[in-house]
MARMI-982280 format. One record per residue: residue number from 1; residue in three letters; z, x, y of N, C-alpha, C in turn. Coordinates in Angstrom, 3 decimals, padded with zeros to 6 digits, always signed. Atoms other than C-alpha are relative to their C-alpha. Example, Ala and Ser with C-alpha at 12.3 -4.5 7.8 and 13.67 -1.06 7.14 Angstrom:
<mivexs>
1, ALA, +000.000, +000.890, -001.190, +007.800, +012.300, -004.500, +000.000, +000.900, +001.200
2, SER, -000.060, -000.820, -001.190, +007.140, +013.670, -001.060, +000.730, -000.770, +001.090
</mivexs>
This chain:
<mivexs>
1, UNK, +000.000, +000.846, -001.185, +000.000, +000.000, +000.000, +000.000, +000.886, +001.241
2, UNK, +000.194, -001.019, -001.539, -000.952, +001.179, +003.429, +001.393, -000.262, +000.799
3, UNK, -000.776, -000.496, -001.666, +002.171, +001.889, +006.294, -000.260, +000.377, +000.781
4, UNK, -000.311, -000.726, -001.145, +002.285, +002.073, +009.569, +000.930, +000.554, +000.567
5, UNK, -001.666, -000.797, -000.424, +004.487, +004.276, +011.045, -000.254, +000.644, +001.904
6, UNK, -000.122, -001.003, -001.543, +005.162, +005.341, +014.867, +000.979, +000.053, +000.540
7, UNK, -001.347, -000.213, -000.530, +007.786, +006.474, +017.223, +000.913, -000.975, +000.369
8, UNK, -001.014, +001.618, -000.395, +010.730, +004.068, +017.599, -000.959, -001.358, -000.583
9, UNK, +001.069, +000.977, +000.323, +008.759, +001.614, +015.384, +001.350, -001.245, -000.319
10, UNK, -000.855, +000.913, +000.621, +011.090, -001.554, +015.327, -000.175, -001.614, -001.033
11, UNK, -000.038, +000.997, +001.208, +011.117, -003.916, +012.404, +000.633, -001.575, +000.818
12, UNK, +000.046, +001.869, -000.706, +011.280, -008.148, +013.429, +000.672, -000.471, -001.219
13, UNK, -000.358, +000.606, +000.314, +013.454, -010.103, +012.397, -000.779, -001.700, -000.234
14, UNK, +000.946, +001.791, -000.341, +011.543, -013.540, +012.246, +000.899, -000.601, +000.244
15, UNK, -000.703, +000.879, -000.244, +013.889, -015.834, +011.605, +001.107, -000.260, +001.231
16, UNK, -000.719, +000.375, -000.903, +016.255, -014.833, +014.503, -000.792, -000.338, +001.195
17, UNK, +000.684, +000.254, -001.112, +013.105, -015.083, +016.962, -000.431, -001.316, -000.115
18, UNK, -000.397, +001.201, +000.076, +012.711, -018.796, +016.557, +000.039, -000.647, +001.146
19, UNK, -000.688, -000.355, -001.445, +013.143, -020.048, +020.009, -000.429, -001.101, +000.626
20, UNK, +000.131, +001.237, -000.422, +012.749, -024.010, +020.744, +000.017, -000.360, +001.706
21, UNK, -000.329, +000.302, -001.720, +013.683, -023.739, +024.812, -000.804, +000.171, +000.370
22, UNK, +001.069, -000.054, -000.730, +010.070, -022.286, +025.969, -000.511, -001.359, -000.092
23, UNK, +000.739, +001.166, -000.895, +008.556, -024.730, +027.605, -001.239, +000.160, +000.978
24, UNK, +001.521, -000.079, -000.510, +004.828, -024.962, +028.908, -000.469, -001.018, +001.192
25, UNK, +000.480, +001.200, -001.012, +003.642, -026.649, +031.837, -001.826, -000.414, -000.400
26, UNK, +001.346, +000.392, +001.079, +000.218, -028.853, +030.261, -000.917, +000.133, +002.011
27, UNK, +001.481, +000.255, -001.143, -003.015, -027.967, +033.295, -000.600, -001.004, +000.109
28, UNK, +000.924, +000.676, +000.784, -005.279, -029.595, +031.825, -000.032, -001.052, -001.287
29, UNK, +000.343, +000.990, +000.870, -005.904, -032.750, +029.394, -001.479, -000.095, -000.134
30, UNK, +001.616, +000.553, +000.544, -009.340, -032.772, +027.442, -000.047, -000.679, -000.553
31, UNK, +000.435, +000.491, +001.377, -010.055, -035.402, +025.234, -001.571, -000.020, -000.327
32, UNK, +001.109, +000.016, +000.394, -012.583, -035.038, +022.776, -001.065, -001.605, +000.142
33, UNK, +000.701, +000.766, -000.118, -015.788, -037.474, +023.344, -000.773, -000.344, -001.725
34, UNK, +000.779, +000.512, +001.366, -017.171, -039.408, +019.632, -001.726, +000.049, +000.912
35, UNK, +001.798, +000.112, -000.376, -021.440, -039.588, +019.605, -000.050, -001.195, +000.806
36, UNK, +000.332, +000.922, -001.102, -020.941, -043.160, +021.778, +000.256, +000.344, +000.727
37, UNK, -000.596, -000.266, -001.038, -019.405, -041.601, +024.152, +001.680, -000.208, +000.462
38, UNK, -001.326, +000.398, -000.001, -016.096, -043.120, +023.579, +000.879, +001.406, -000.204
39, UNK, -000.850, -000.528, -000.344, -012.757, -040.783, +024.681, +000.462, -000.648, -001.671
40, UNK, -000.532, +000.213, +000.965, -010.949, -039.915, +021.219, +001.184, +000.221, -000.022
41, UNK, -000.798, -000.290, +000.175, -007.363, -039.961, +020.918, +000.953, +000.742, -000.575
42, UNK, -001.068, -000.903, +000.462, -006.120, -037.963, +018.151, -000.655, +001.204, +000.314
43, UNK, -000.080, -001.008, -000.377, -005.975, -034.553, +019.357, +000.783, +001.208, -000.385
44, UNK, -000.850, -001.172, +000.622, -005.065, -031.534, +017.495, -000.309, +001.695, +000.219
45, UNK, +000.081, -001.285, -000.890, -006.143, -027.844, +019.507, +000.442, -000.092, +000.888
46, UNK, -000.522, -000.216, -001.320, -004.646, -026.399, +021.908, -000.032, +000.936, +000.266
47, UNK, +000.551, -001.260, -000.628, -005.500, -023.756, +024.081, +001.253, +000.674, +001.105
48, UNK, -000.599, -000.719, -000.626, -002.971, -021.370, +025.765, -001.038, +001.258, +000.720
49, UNK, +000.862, -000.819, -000.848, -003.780, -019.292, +028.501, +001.402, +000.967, +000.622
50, UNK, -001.507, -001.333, -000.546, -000.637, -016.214, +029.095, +000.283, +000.879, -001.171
51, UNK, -000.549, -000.894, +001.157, +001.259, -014.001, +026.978, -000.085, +000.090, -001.251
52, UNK, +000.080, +000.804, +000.969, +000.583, -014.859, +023.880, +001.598, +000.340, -001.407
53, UNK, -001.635, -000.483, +000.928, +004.519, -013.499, +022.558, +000.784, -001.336, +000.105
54, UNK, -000.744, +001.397, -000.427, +005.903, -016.291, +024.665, -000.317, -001.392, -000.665
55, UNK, +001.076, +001.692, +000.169, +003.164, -019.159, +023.675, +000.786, -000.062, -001.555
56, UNK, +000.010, -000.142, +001.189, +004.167, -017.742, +019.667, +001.651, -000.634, -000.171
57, UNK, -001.904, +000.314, +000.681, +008.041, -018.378, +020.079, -000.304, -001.204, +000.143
58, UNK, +000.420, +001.378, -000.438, +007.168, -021.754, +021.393, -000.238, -000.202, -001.315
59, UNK, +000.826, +000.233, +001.238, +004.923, -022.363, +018.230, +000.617, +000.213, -001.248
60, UNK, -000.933, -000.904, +001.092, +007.275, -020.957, +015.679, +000.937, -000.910, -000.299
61, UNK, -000.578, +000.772, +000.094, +009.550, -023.611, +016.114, -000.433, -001.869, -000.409
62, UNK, +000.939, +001.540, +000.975, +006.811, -026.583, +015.201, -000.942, +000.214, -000.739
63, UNK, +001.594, -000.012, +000.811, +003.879, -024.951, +013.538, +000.526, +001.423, -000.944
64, UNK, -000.061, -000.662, +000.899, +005.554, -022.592, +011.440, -000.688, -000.415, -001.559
65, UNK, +000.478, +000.850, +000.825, +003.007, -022.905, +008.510, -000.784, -000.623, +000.342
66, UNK, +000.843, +001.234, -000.799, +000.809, -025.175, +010.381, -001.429, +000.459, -000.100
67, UNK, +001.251, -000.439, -000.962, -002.248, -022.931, +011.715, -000.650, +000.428, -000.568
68, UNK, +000.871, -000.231, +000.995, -005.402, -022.670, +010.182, -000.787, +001.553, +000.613
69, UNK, +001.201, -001.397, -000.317, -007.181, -019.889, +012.675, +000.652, -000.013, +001.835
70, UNK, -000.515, -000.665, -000.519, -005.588, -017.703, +015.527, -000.964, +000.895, +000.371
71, UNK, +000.894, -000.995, -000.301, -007.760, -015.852, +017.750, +000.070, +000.706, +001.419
72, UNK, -000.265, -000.456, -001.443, -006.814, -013.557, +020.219, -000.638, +001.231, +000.415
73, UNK, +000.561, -000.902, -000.762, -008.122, -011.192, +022.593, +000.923, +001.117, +000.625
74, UNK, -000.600, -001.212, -001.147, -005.934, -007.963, +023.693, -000.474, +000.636, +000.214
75, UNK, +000.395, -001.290, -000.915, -006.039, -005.074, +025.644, -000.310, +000.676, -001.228
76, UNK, +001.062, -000.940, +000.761, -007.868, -002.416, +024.366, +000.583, +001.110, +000.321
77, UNK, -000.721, -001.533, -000.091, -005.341, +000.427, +025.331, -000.803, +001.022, +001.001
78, UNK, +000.621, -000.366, -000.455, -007.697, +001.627, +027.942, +000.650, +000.830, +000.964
79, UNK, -000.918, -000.713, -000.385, -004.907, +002.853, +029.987, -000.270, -000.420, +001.833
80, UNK, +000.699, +000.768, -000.993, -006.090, +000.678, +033.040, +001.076, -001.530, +000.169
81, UNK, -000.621, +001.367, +000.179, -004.593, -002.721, +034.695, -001.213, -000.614, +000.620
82, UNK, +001.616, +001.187, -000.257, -007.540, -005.285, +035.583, +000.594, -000.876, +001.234
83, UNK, +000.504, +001.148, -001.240, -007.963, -007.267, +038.993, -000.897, -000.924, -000.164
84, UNK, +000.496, +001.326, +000.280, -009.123, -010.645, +038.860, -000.828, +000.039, +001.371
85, UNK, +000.385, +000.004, -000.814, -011.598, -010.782, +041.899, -000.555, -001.573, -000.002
86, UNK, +000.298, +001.443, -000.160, -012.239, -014.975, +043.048, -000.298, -000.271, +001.086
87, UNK, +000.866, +000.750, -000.996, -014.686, -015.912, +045.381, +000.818, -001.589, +000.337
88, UNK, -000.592, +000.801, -000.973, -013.067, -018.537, +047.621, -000.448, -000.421, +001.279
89, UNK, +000.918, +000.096, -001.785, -014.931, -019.905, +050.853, -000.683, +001.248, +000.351
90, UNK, +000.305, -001.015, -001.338, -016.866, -016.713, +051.677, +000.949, +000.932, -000.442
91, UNK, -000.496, -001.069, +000.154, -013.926, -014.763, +050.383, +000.260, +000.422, -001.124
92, UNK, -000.206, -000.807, +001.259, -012.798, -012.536, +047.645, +001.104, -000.174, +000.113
93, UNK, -001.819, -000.062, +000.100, -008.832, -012.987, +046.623, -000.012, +000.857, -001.212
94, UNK, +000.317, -000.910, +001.305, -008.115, -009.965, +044.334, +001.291, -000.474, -000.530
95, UNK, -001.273, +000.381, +000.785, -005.058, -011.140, +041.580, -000.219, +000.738, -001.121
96, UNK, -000.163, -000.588, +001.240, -003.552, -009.327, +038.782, -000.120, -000.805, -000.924
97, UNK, +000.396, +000.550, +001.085, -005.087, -009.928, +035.773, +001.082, +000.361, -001.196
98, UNK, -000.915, -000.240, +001.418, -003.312, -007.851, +033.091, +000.151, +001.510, -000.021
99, UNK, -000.540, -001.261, +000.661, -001.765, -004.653, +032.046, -000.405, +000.988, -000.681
100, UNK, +000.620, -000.214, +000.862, -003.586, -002.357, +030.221, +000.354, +001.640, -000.556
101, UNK, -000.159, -001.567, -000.501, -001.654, +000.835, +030.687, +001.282, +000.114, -000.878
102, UNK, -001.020, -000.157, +000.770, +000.942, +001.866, +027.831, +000.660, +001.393, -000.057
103, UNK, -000.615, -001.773, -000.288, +002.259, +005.717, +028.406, -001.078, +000.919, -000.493
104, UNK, +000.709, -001.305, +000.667, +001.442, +008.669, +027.149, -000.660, -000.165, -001.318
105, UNK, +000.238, -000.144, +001.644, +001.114, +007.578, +023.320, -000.676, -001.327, -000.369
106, UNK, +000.456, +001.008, +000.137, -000.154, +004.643, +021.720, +001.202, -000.786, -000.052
107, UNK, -001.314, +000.744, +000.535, +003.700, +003.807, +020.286, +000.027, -001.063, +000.506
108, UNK, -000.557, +001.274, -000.467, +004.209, +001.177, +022.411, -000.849, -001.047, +000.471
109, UNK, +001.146, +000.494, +000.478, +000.681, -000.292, +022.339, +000.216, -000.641, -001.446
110, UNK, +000.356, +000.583, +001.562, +000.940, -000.363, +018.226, +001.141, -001.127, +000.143
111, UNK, -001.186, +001.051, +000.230, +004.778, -002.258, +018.761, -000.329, -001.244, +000.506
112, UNK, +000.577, +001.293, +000.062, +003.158, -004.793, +020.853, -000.749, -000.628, -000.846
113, UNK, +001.023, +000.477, +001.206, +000.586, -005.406, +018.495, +000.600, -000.427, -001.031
114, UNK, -000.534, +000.488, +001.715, +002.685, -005.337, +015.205, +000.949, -001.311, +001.142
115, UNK, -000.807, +001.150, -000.375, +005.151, -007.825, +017.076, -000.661, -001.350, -000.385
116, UNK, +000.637, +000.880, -000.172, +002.568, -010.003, +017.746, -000.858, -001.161, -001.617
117, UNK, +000.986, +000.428, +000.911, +000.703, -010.163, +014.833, +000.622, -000.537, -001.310
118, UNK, -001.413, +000.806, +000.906, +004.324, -010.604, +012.394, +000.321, -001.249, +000.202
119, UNK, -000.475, +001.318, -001.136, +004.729, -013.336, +014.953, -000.889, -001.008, -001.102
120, UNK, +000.899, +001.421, -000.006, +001.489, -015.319, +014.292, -000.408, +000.113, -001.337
121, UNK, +000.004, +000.745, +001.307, +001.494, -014.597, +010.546, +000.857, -000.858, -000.587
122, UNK, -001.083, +001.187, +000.342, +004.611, -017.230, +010.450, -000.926, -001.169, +000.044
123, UNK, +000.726, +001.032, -000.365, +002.170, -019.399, +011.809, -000.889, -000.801, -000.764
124, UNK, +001.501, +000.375, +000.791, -000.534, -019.460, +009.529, +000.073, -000.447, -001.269
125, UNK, +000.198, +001.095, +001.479, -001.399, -021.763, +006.371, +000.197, +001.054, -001.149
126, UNK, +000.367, -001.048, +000.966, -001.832, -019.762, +003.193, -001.131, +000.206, +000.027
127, UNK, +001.639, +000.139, -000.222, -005.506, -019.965, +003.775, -000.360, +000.165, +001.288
128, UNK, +000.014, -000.565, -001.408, -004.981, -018.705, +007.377, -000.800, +000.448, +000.523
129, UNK, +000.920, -001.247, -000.278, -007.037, -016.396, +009.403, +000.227, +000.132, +001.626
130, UNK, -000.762, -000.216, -001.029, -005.818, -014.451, +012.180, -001.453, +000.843, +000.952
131, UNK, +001.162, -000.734, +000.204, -009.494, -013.264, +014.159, +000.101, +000.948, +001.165
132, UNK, -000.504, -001.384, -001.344, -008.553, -009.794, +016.467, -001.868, -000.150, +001.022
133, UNK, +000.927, -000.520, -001.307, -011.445, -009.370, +019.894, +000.298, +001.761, -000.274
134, UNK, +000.012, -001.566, -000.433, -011.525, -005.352, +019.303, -000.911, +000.572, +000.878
</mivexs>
């Protein structure tokens, strides 16, 4: 069996991360449209848009088991943080996008990652599939 191993590599507890109090404010409501055109009621995706550590404790507490397919997009360790640039009347508003800058080593790059990814295999069916953006 393959190991990973890196500096200060810390091991997850699952069960004590668990964590029912996050709370999400909902943007947006889509409902899906049937071929008449008729608005469909039952509704089962949902799309998060932040951290995705935070969104997972959330999730952990109702969909443990639940999730058929998990697909996320991280940083790429580029060692960079990203500006959001948004045209606005004529203007440009520059906002922080995201983080992309982890030290000297990867260590604390790979710990986010394994966190994450221990996280959202609680999540997943036995027939799961978790699909990485590299």
């Amino acid at each position: 069996m393959v190991r990973l191993s890196w500096t200060n590599k810390k091991d997850l507890d699952v069960n004590k991360l668990k964590d029912n109090s996050i709370t999400f404010e909902r943007v947006k409501l889509i409902r899906p449209i049937n071929s008449s055109g008729e608005m469909i009621n039952v509704w089962s995706n949902k799309l998060f848009w932040g951290d995705n550590k935070l969104v997972i404790f959330y999730l952990l507490s109702k969909f443990t088991d639940k999730i058929n397919l998990i697909y996320i997009d991280p940083p790429f360790a580029t060692g960079s943080d990203y500006i959001l640039k948004i045209r606005m009347d004529g203007n440009i508003l520059k906002e922080f996008g995201y983080k992309d800058n982890w030290g000297k080593t990867l260590d604390i790059y790979l710990q986010m990652m394994y966190e994450r990814l221990i996280l959202m295999k609680e999540l997943l069916t036995s027939n799961g599939l978790i699909i990485i953006h590299l």
